[in-house]
C-alpha positions in Angstrom: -22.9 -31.8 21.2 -20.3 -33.0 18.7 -22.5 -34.2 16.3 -24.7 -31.4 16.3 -21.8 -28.8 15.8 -20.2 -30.8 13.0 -23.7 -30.6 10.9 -23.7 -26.8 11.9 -20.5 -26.6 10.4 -21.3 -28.7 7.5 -24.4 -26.8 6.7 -22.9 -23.5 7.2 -20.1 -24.5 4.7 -22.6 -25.7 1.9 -24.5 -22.3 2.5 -21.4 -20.8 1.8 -20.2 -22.3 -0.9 -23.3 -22.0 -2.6 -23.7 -18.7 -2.2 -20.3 -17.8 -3.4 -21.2 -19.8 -6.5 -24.1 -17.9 -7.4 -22.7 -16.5 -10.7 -20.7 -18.0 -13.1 -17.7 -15.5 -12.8 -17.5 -16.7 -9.0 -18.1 -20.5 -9.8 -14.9 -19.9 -12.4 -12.6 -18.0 -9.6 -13.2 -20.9 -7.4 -12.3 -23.8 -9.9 -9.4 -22.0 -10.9 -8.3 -21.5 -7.5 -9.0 -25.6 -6.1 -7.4 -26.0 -9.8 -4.4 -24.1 -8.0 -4.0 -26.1 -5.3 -3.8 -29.4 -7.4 -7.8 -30.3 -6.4 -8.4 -31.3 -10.0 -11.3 -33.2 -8.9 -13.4 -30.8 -7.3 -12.2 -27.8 -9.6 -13.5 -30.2 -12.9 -16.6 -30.2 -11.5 -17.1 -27.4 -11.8 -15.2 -26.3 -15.1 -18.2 -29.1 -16.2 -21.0 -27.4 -14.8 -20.0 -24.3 -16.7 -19.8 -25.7 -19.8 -22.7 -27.7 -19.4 -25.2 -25.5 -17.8 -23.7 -22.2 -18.1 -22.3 -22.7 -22.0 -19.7 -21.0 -20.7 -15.8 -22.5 -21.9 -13.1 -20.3 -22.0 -9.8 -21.3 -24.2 -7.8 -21.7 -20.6 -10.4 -23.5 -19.2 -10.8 -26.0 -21.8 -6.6 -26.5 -21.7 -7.2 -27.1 -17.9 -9.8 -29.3 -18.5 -7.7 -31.7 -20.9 -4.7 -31.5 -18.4 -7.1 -32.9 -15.4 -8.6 -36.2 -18.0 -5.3 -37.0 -19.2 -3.6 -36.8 -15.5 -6.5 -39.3 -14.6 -6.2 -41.7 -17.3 -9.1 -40.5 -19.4 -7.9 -40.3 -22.8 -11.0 -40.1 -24.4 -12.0 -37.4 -22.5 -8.6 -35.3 -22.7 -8.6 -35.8 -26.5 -12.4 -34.4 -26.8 -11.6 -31.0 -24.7 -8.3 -30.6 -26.4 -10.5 -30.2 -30.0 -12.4 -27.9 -28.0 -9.6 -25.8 -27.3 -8.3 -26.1 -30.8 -11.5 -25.3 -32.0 -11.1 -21.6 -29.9 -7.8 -21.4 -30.8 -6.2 -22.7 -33.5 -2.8 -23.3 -31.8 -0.7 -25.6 -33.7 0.2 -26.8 -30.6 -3.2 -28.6 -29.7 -2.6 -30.7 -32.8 0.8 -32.0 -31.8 -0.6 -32.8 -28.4 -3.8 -34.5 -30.0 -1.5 -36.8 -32.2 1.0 -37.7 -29.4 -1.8 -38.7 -27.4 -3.6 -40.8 -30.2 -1.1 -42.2 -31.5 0.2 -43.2 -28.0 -3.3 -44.9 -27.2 -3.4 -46.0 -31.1 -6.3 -44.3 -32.0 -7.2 -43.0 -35.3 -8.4 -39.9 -36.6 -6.5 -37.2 -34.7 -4.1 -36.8 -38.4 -4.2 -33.5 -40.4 -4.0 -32.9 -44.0 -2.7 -30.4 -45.7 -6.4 -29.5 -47.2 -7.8 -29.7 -43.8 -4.5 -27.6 -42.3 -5.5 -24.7 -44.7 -8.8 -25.3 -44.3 -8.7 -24.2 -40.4 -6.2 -21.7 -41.8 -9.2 -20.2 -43.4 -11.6 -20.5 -40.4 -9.5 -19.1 -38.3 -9.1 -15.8 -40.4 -12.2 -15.9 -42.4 -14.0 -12.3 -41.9 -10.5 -11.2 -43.1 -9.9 -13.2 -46.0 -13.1 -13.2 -47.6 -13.4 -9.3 -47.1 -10.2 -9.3 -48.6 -11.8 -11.9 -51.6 -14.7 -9.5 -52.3 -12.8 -6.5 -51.9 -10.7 -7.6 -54.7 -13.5 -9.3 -57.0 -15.2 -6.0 -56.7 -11.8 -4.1 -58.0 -11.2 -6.4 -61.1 -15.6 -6.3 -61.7 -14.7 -2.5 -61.7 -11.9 -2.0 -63.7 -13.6 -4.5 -66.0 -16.5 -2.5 -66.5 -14.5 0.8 -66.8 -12.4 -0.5 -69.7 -15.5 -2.2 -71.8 -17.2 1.4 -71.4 -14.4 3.1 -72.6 -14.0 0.7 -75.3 -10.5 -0.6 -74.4 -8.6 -3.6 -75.1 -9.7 -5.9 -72.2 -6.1 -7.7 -70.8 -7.0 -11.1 -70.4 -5.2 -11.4 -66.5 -8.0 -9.6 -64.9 -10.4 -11.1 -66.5 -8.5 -14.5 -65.5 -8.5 -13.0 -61.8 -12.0 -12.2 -62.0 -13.3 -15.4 -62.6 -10.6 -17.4 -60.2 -12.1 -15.0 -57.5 -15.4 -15.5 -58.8 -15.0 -19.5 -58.2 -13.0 -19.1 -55.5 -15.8 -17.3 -52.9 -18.2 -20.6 -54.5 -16.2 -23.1 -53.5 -15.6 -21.6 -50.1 -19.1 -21.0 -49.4 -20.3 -24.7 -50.3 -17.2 -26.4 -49.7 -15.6 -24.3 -46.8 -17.3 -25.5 -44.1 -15.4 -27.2 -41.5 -16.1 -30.8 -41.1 -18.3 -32.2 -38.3 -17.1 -34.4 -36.4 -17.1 -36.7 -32.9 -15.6 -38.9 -30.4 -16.8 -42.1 -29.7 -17.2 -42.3 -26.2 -18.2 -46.1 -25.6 -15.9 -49.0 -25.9 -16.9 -51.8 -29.1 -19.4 -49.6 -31.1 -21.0 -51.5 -33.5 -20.8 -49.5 -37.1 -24.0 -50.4 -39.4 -24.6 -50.7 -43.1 -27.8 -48.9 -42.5 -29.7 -46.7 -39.5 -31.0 -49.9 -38.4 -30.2 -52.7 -35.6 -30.7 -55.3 -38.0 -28.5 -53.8 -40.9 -25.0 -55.9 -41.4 -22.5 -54.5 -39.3 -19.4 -53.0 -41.2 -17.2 -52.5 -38.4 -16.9 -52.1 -34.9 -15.4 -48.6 -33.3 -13.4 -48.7 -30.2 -13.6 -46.5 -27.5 -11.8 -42.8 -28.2 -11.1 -42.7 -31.9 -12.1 -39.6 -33.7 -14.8 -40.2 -36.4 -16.3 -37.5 -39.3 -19.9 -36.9 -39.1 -21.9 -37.0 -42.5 -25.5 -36.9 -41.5 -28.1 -37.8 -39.0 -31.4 -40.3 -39.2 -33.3 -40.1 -36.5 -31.3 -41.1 -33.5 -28.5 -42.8 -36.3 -25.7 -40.8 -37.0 -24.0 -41.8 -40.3 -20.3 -41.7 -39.9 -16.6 -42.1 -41.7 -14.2 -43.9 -40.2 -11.3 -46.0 -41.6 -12.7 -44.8 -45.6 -16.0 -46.6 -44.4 -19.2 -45.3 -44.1 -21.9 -46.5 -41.1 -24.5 -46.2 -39.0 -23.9 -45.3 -35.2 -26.6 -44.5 -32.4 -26.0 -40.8 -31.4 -25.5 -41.9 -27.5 -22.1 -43.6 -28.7 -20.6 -40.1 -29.9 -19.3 -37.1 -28.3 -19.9 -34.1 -31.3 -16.7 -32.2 -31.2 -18.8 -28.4 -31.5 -18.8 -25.6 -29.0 
């Protein structure tokens, strides 16, 4: 009679808990709550199967995912939601924790330089500034025009202005982008000369550091790391995108 109540029960309770997980909005509620009562297991579980079968990742959800991975040890995985979360953020803040972490676990890649610092700058606030950009170009192209129709002395600062803003909305739509890049996720990866097993190996990648993506053949992914450039397979990486 035990044994048959405690299945009831159990069955009852998965019935339950699947149905209140029908939607994604409820599936989130619940994580956060088990998140609340310091059930970081369960709650991640779900946090996971939102992101990886809803697509759905909120900024706070991301943070909370990081917190749970680095509470457990899992450095790789803490440092790979925290770029997530930078990535819908851009908080500062994310990048101090992301170098604290690496460099306590001495892993490389996680450093910012001033060109890449102004270069999330400008991701972060890019509808503004470039309407701002063309808004401008299209003032000086104006007053331009308007002074060679009415045969006045062109100054030579707006024409200087013209042609820095000119360059300037080039170089940020063919050099702007934001670079790709991923986690490797497996300890001792072997980095290759070429997208082949038999290519001379020009490094090997531990487990965690942060690498830049420059291309993709076939399942190779052609990396940066170190000032060198390889060969990985694409299993070894974790791409840091949303």
């Amino acid at each position: 009679m035990l044994k048959l109540f405690t299945i009831f029960l159990i069955v009852h309770l998965i019935i339950s808990y699947s149905a209140y997980c029908e939607t994604p909005e409820e599936k989130l509620l619940l994580a956060d709550s088990l998140f609340a009562q310091k059930k970081y297991t369960q709650s991640f579980e779900l946090y996971d199967d939102l992101q990886q079968v809803h697509k759905k990742a909120s900024a706070a959800m991301l943070l909370k995912m990081a917190f749970i991975k680095e509470g457990l040890g899992d450095f790789t995985n803490a440092l790979y939601y925290l770029n997530l979360y930078y990535l819908k953020t851009y908080n500062k803040r994310a990048l101090k924790k992301m170098e604290n972490l690496a460099e306590k676990n001495k892993l490389s890649g996680y450093n910012y330089d001033d060109a890449e610092f102004f270069l999330n700058l400008y991701h972060q606030y890019q509808l503004q500034i470039d309407l701002i950009i063309i808004a401008l170009t299209i003032f000086l192209f104006s007053l331009l025009l308007y002074r060679r129709r009415e045969k006045k002395r062109l100054s030579l600062l707006p024409q200087i202005l013209f042609i820095s803003f000119l360059a300037l909305i080039f170089i940020l739509n063919n050099f702007g982008r934001e670079r790709s890049k991923a986690i490797v996720t497996n300890p001792e990866v072997h980095m290759m000369k070429g997208p082949s097993p038999g290519a001379d190996i020009v490094d090997v990648v531990s487990m965690g550091h942060r690498v830049d993506i420059l291309g993709k053949h076939d399942v190779w992914i052609k990396i940066l790391w170190n000032d060198k450039e390889g060969y990985v397979k694409a299993f070894n990486l974790k791409p840091v995108e949303l």
